[in-house]
KOLKOL-749102 format. One record per residue: x, y, z of N, C-alpha, C in turn; residue number from 1; residue in one letter. Coordinates in steps of 0.001 Angstrom, whole numbers. Example, Ala and Ser with C-alpha at 12.3 -4.5 7.8 and 13.67 -1.06 7.14 Angstrom:
REM KOLKOL-749102
      nu      nv      nw     cau     cav     caw      cu      cv      cw pos code
   13190   -5690    7800   12300   -4500    7800   13200   -3300    7800   1    a
   12850   -2250    7080   13670   -1060    7140   12900      30    7870   2    s
//
This chain:
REM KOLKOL-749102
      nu      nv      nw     cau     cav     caw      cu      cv      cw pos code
     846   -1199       0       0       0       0     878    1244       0   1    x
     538    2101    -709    1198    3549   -1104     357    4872    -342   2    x
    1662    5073     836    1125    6482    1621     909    7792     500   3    x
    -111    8084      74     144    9734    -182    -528   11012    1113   4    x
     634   11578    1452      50   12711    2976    -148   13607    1540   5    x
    -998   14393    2044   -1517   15586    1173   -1907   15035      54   6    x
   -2516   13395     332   -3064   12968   -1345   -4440   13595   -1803   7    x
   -5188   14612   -1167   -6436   14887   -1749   -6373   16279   -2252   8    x
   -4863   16328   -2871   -4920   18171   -3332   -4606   17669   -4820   9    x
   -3762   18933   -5123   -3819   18880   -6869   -3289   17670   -7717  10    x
   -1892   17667   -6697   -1188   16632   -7983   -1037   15464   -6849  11    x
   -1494   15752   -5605   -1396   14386   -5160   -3203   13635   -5591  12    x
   -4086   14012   -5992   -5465   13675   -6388   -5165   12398   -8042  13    x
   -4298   13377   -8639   -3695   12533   -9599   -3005   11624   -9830  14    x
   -2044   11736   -8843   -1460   10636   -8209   -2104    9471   -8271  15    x
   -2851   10075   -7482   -3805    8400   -6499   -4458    7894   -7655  16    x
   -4955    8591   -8854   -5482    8114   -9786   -4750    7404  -10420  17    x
   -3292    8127  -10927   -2867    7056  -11901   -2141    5538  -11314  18    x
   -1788    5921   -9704   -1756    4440   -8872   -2727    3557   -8659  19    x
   -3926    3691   -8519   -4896    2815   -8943   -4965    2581  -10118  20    x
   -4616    2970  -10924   -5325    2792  -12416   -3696    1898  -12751  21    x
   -2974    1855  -12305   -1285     933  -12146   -1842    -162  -11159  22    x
   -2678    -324  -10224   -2803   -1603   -9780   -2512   -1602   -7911  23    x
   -2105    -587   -7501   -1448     124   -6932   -2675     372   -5608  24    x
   -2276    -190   -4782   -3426      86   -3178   -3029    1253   -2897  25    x
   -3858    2169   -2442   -3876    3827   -2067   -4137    3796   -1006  26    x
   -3490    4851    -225   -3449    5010    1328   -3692    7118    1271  27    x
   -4708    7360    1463   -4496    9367    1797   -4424    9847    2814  28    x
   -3739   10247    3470   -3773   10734    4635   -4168   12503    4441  29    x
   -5427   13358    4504   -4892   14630    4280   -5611   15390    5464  30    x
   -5635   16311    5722   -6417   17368    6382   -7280   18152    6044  31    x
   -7097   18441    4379   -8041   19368    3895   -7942   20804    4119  32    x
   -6660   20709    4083   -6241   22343    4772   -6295   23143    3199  33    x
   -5950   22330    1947   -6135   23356    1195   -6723   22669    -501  34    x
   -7505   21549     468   -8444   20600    -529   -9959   20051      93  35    x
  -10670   19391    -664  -11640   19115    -470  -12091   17958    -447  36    x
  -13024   17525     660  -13778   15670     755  -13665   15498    -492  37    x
  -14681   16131   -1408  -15305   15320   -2578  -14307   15003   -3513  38    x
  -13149   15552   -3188  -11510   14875   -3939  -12045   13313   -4399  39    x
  -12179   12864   -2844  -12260   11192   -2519  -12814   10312   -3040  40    x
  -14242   11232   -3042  -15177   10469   -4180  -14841   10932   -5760  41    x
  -14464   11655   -6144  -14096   11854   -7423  -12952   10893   -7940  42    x
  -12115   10770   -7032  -10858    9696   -7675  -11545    7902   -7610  43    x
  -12773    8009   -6801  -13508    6894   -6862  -14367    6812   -8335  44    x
  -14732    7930   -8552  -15791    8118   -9708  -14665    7593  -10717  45    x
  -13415    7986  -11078  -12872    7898  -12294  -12080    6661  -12700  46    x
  -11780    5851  -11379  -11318    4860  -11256  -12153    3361  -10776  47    x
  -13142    3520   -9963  -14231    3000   -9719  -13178    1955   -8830  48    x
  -12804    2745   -8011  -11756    2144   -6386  -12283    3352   -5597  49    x
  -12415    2647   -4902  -12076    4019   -3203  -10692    3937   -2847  50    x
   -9614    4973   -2527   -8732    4659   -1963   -9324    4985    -465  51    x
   -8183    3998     185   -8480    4174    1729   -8230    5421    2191  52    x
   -8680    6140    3285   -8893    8018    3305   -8603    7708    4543  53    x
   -7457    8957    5705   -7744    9384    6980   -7545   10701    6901  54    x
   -8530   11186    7589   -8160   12923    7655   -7496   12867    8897  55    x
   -6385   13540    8667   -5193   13927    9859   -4134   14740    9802  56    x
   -3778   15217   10608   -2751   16476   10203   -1252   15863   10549  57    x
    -770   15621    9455     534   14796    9169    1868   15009    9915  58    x
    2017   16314   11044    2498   17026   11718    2386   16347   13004  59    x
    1099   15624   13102    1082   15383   14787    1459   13299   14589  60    x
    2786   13501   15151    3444   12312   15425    2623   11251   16388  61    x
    1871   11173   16810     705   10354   17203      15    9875   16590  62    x
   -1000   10199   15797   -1663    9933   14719   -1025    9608   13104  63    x
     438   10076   12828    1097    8962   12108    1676    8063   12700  64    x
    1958    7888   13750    2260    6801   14367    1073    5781   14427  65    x
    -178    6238   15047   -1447    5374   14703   -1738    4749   13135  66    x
   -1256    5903   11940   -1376    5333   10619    -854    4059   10211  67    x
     225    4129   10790    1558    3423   10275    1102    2520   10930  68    x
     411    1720   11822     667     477   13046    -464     259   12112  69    x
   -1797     658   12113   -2744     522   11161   -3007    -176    9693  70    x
   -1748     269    8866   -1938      -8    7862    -256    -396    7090  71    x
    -433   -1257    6341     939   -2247    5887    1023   -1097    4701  72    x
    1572    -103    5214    2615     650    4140    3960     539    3547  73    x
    3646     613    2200    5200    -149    1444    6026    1024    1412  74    x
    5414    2445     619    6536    3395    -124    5366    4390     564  75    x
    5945    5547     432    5577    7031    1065    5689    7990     268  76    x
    4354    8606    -814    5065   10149   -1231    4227   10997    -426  77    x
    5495   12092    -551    5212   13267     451    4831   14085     208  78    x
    3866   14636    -430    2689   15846    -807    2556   16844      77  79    x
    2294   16916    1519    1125   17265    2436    2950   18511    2459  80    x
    2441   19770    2003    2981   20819    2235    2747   22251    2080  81    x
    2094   23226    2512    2034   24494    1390    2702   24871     542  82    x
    1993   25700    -388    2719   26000   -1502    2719   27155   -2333  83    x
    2015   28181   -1465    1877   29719   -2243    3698   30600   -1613  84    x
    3975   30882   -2501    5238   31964   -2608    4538   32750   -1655  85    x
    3809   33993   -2348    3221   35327   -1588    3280   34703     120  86    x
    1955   33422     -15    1893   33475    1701    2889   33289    2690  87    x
    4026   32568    2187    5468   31871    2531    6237   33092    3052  88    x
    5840   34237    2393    6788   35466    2810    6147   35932    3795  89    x
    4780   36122    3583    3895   36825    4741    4237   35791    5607  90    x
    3923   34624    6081    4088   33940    6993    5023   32786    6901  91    x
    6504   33000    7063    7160   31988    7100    7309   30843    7712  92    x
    7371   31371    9419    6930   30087   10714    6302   28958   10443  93    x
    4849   30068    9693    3902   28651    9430    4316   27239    8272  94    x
    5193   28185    7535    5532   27231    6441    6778   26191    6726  95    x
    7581   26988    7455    8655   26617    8180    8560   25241    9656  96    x
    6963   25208    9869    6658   24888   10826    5911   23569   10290  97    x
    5157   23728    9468    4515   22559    8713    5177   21780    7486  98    x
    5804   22452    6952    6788   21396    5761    7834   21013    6385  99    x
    8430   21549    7540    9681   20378    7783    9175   19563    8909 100    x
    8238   20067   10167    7716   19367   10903    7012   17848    9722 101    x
    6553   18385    8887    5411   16817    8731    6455   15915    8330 102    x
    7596   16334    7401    8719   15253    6833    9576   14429    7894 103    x
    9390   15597    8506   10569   14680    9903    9389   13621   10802 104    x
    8594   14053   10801    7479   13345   11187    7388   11989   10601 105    x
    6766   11811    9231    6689   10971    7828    8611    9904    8481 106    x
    8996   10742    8210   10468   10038    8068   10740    9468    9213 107    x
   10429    9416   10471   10690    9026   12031    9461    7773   11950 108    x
    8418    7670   11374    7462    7106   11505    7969    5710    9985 109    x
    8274    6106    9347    9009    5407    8214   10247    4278    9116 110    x
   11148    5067    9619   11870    4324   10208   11203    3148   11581 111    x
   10483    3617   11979   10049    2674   13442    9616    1525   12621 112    x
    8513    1493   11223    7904     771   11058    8439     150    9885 113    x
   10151     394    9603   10679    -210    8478   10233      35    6781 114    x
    9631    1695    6549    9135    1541    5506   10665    2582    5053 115    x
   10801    1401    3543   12230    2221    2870   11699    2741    1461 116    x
   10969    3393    1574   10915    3989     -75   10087    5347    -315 117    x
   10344    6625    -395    9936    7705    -106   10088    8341   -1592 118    x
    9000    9070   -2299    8961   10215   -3008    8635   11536   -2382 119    x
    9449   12182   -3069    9499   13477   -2035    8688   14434   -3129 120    x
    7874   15286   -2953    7484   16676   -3889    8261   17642   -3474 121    x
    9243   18290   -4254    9929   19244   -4764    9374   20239   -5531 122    x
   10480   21008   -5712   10325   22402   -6758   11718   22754   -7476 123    x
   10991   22993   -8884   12402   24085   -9193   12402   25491   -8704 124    x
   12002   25755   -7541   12067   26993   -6760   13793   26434   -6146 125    x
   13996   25294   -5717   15228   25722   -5531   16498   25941   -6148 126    x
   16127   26199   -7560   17490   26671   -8172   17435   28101   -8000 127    x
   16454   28532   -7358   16756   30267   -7105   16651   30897   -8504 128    x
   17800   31694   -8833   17792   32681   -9962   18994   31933  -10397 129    x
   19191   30831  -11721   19890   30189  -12215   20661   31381  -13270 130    x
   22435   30887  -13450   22678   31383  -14266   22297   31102  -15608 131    x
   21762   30108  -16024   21678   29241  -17701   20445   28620  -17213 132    x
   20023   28610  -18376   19078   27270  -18303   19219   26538  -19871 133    x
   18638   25208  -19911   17662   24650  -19024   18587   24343  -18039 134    x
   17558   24327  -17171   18018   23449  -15389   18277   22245  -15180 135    x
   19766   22014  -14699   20272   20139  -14662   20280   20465  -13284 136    x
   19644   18628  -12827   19915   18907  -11712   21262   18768  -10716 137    x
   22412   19036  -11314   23808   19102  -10467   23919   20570  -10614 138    x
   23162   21640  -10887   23100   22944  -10761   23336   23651   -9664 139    x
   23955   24710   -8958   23772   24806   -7493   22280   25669   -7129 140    x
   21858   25284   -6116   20984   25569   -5396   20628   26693   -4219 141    x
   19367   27291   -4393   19450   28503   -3316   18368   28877   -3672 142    x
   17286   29846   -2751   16166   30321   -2677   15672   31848   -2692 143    x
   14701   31942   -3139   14225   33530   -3105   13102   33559   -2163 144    x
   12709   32782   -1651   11441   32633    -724   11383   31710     730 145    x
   10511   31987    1290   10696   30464    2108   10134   29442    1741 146    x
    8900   29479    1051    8652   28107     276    9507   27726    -231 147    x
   10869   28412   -1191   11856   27705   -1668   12659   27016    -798 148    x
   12364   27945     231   13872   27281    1295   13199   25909    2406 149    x
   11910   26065    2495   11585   24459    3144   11498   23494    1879 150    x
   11328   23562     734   12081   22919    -113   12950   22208    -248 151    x
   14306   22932      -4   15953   23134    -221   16015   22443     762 152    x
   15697   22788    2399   16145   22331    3580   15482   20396    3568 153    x
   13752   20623    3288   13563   19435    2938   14819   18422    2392 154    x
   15006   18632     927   15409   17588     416   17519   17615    1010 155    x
   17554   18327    1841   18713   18560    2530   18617   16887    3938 156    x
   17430   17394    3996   16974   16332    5545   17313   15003    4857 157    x
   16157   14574    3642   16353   13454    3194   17415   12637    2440 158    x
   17920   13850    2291   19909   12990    1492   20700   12747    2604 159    x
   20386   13175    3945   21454   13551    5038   21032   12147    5698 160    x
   19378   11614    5384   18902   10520    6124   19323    9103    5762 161    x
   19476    9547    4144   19248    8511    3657   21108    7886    3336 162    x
   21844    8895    4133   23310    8549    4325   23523    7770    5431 163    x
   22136    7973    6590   22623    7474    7801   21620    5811    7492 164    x
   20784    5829    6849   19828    5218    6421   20298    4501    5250 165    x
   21309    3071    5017   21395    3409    3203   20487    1804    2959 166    x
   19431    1877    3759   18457     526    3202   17676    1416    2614 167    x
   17232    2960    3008   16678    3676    2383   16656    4140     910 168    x
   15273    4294     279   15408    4768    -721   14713    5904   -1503 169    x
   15414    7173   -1338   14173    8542   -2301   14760    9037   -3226 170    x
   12944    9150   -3477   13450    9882   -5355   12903   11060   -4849 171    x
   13514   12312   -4957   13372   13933   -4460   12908   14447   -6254 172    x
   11408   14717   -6459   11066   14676   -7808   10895   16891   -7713 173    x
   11509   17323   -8777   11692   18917   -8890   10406   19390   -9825 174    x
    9753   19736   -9488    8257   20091  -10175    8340   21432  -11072 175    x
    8527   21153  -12262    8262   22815  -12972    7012   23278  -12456 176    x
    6154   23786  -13608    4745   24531  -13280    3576   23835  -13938 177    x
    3046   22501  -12940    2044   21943  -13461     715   22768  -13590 178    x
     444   22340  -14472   -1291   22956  -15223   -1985   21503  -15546 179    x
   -3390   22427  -16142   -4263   21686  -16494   -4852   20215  -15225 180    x
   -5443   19594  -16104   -6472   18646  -15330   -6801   17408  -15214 181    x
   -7350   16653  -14597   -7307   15114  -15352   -8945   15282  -16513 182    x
   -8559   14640  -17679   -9579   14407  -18774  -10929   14223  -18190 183    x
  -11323   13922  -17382  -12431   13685  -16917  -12881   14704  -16323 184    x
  -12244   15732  -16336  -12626   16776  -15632  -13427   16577  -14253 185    x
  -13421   15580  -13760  -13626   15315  -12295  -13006   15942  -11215 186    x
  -11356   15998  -11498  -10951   16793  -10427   -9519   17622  -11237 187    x
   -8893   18467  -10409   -7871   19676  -11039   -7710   20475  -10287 188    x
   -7028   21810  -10625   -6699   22691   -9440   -7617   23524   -9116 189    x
   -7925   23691   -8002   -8624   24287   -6731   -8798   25209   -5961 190    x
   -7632   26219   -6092   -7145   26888   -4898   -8238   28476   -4435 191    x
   -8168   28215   -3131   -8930   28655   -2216   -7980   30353   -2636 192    x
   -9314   31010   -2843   -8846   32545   -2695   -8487   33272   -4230 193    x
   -7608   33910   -3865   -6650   34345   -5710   -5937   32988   -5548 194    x
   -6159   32940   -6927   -5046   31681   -7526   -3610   32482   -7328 195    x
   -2851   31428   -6925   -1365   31856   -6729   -1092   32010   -8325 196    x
    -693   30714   -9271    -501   30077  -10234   -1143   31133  -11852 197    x
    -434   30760  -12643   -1358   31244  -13817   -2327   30848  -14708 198    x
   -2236   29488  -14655   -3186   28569  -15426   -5071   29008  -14808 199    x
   -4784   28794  -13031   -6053   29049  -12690   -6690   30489  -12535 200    x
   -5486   31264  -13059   -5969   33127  -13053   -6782   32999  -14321 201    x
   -5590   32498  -15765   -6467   32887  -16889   -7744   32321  -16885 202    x
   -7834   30499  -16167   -9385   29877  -16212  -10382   31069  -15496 203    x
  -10407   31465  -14403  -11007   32541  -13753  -11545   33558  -14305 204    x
  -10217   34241  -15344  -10617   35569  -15844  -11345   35119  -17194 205    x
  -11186   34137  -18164  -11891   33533  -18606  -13503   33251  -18221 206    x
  -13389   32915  -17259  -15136   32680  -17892  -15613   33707  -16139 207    x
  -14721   34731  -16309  -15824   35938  -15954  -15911   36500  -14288 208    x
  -14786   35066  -13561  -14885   35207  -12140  -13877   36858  -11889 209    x
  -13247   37101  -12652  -12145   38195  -12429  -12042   39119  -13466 210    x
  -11957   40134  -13674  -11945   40988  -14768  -10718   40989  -15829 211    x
   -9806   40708  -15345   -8615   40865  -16263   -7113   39737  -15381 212    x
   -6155   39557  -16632   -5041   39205  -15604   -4098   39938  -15749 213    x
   -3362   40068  -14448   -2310   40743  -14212    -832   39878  -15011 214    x
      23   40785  -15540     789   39896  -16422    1724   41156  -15577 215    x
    3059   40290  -14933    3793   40633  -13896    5192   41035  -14548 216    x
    5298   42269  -15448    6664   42651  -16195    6390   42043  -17556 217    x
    6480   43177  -18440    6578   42725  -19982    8612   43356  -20295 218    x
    9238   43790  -19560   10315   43824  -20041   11702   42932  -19613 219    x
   11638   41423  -19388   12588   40482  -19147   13297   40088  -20732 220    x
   14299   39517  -20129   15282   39265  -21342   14503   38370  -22582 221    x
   13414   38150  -22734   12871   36975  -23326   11884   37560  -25000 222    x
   11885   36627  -25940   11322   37065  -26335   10202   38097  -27091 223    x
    9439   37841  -25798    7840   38704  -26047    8021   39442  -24411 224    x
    9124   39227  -23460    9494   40225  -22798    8889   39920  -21230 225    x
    7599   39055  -21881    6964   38402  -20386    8277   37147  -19900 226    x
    7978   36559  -18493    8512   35416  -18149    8229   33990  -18567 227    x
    9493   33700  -19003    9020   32236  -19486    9016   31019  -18580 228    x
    8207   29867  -18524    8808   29069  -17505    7436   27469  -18215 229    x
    8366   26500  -17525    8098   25014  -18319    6761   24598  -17782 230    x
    5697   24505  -18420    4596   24122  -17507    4485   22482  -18346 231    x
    4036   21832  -17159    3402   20707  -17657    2298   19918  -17165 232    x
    1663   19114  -17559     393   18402  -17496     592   18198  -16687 233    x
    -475   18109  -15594    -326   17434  -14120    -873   15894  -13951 234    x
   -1453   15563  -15083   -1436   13924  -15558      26   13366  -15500 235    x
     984   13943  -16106    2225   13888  -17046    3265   13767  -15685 236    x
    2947   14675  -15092    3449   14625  -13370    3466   13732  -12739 237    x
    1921   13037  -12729    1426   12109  -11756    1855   10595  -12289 238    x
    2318   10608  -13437    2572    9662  -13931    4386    9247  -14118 239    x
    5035   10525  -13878    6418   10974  -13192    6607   10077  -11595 240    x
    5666    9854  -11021    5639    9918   -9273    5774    7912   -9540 241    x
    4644    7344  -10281    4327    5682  -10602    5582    5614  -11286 242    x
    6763    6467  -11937    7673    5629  -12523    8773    5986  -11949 243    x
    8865    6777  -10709    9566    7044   -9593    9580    6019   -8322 244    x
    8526    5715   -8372    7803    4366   -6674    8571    3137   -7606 245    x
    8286    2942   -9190    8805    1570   -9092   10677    2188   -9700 246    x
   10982    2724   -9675   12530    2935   -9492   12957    2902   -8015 247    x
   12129    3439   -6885   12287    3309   -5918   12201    1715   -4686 248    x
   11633    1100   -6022   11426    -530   -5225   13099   -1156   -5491 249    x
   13688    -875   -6600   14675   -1405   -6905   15938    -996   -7022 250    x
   15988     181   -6056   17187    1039   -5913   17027    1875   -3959 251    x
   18689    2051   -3688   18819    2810   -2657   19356    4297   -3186 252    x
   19382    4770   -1813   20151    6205   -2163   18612    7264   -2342 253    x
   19860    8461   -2469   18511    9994   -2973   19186   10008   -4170 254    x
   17790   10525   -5150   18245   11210   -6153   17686   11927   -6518 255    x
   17422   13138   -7323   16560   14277   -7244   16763   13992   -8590 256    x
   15616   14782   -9446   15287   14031  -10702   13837   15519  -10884 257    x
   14320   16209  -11748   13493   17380  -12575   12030   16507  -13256 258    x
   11087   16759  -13016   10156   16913  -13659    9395   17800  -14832 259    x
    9799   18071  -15905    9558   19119  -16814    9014   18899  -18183 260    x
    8833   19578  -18912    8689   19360  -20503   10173   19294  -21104 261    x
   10963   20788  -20939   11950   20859  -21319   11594   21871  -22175 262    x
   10690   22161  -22196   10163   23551  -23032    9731   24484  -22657 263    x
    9982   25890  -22267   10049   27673  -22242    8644   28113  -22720 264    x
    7464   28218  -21996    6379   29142  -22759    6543   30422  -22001 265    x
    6264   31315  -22845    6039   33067  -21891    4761   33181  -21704 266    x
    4292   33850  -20572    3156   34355  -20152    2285   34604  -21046 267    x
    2423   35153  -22198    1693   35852  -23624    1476   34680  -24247 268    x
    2366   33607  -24724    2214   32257  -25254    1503   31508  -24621 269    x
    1114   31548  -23461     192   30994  -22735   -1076   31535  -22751 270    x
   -1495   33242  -22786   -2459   33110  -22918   -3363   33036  -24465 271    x
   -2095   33496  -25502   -3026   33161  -26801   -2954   31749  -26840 272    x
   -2451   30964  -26141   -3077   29218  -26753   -3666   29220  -26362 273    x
   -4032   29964  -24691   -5624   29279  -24389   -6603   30101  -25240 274    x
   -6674   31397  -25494   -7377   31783  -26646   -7838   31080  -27664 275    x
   -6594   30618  -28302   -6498   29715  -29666   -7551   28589  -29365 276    x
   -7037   28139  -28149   -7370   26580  -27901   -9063   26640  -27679 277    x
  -10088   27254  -26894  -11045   27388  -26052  -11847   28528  -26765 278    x
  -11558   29467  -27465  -12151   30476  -28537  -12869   30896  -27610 279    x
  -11942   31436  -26240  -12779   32892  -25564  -11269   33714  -25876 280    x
  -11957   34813  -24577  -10954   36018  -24486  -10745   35896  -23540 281    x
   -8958   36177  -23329   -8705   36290  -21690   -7928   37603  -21571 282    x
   -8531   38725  -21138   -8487   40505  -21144   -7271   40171  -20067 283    x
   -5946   41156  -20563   -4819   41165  -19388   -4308   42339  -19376 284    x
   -3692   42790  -18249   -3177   44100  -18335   -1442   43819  -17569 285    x
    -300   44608  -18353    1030   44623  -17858    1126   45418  -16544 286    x
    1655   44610  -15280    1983   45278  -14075    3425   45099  -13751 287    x
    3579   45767  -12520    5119   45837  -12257    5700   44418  -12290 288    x
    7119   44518  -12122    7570   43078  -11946    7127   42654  -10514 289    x
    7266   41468   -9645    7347   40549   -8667    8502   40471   -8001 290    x
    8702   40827   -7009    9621   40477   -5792    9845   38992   -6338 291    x
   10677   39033   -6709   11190   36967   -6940   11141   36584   -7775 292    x
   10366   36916   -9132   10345   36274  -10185   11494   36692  -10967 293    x
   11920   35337  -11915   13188   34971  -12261   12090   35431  -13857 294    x
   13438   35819  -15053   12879   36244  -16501   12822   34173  -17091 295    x
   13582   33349  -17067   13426   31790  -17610   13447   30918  -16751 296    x
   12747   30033  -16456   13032   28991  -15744   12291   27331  -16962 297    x
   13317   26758  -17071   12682   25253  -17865   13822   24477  -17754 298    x
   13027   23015  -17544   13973   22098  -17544   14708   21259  -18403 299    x
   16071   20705  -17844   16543   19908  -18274   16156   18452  -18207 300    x
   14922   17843  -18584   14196   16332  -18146   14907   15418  -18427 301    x
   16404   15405  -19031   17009   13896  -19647   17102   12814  -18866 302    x
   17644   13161  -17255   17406   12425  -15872   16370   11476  -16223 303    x
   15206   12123  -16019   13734   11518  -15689   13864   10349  -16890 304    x
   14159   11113  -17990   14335    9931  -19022   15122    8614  -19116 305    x
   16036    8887  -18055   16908    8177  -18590   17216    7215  -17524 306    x
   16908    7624  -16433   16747    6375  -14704   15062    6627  -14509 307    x
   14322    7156  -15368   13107    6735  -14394   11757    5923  -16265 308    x
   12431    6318  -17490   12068    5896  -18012   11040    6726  -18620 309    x
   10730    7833  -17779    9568    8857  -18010   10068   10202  -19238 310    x
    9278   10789  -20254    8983   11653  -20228    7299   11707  -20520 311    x
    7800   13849  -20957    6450   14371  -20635    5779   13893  -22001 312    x
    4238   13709  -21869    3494   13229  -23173    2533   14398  -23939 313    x
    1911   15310  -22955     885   16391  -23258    1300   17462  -23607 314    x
     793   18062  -24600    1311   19535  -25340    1063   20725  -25199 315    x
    1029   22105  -24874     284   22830  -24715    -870   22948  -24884 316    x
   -1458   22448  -25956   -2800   22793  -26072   -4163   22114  -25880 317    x
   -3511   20750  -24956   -3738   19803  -24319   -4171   20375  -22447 318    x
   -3133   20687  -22234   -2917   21510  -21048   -4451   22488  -21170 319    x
   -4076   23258  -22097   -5314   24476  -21621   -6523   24122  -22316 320    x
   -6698   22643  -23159   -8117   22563  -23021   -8685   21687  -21791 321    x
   -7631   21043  -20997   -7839   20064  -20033   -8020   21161  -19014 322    x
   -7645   21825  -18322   -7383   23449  -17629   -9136   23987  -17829 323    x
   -9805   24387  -19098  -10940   24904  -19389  -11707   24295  -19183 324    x
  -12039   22653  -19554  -13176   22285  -19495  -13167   21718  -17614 325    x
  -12582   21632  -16957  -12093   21421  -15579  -13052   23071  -14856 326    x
  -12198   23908  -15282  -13227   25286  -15053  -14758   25150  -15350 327    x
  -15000   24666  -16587  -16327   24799  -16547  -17101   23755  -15955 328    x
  -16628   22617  -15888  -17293   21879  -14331  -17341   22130  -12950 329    x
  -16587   22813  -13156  -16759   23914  -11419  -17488   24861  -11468 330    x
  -17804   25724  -12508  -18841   26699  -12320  -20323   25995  -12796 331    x
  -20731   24989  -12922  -21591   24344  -13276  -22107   23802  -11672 332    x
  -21309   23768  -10834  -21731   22887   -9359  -22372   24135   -9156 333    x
//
């Protein structure tokens, strides 16, 4: 059975899908701090499995300790983390307090009960402001935020563990900028409030919840002058994580391993495909730059290709019709 903590949010929802749909017993542990019940039944609807569900806050070492005695867990990915930049600055403690608390948690509870096989969720937030891209991952590392830096420190914990640990085994997976939805438009991204992200601004301003989007600096070194950066399918992701668990059955050690397309869209290229793609309008207006934002960020995926067997399959315009019709099943509830 396969722990996902934070399995009832974006890309851990997908997850669980494409592990059932691999054969794969599901275990969720979430809280719902920045997802919803009907996750549960939706990954039931599309797969026609229930995965097994506990709501619990992955932080309190009691109640993963109760998980773990509970239930014959093989491998562990680690989801259950925040993930907005903006709030990370406003409130660091909290972020600081819940992403390394739940791992050390996860990882102490791993060890008592002999479980050796951990996927970690990452970011390419921690290459900071890279000199070159694309991004390999023997690049050096460093942060502009604190979400970047419980990140950084994260996958710092788990290479340091898995030295003292070498029955242990994690794959530390680096997440470009997943979009879009699963095809069924059953479930996709969610987020409570302003969308951090851009995929769920343009769906928003699209069909009418927001008036316009803010497009954050039109004068970076690039192109069309907006920021470019690698988005990919969050199917494409989730299916990154199933060919990570079985690299992880048959190998020790950490290895950190980019998740990407390997391909550069700019802000502007993003929103005329969804234009192109969906034949609305998405009205935007140029604002100042962002405290933190880097002008390129895209990856180097050959890694993933080449020890995990994976690349990405979905194309842009895949992305933002999977992204739209996901929107319009939410404004339909």
């Amino acid at each position: 059975m396969i722990l996902l903590t934070g399995g009832a949010g974006y890309i851990g929802s997908h997850t669980a899908v494409e592990l059932i749909q691999a054969g794969y017993e599901v275990l969720i542990a979430d809280n719902f701090y920045n997802s919803r019940p009907e996750v549960i039944d939706a990954i039931e609807k599309i797969t026609g499995k229930r995965p097994e569900f506990e709501e619990m806050d992955v932080c309190a070492p009691v109640k993963v300790d109760a998980l773990f005695h509970k239930y014959k867990v093989t491998a562990v990915i680690h989801f259950a983390g925040y993930k907005a930049v903006g709030e990370s600055v406003e409130k660091p403690l909290m972020y600081y307090r819940n992403d390394l608390d739940s791992l050390i948690t996860v990882l102490e509870a791993m060890k008592k009960y002999g479980v050796n096989r951990l996927i970690f969720s990452s970011s390419a937030t921690v290459y900071g402001v890279p000199e070159a891209v694309p991004l390999i991952e023997g690049m050096p590392t460093g942060c502009t935020n604190p979400y970047g830096w419980t990140k950084y420190m994260s996958e710092q914990i788990i290479q340091d563990v898995c030295h003292a640990q070498p029955e242990l085994s994690a794959v530390i997976l680096r997440y470009f900028n997943p979009v879009g939805a699963h095809p069924s438009a059953l479930i996709g991204e969610q987020p409570n409030g302003v969308p951090n992200n851009l995929m769920p601004y343009i769906t928003q301003v699209a069909s009418g919840i927001r008036p316009h989007l803010n497009v954050f600096g039109n004068d970076y070194d690039t192109p069309d002058g907006t920021g470019v950066r690698d988005y990919i399918h969050v199917v494409d992701i989730a299916k990154g994580h199933i060919a990570a668990v079985e690299y992880a059955m048959k190998n020790t050690g950490a290895e950190v391993i980019n998740l990407g397309t390997g391909n550069g869209y700019s802000v502007l290229e993003m929103v005329k495909a969804f234009e192109r793609v969906n034949k609305v309008k998405v009205p935007y207006k140029i604002a100042p730059r962002r405290e933190g934002d880097i002008a390129e960020c895209y990856a180097d995926a050959s890694k993933a290709n080449r020890l995990l067997g994976w690349k990405a399959q979905y194309d842009l315009d895949t992305m933002c019709k999977d992204a739209w019709n996901w929107e319009q099943q939410l404004r339909k509830e």
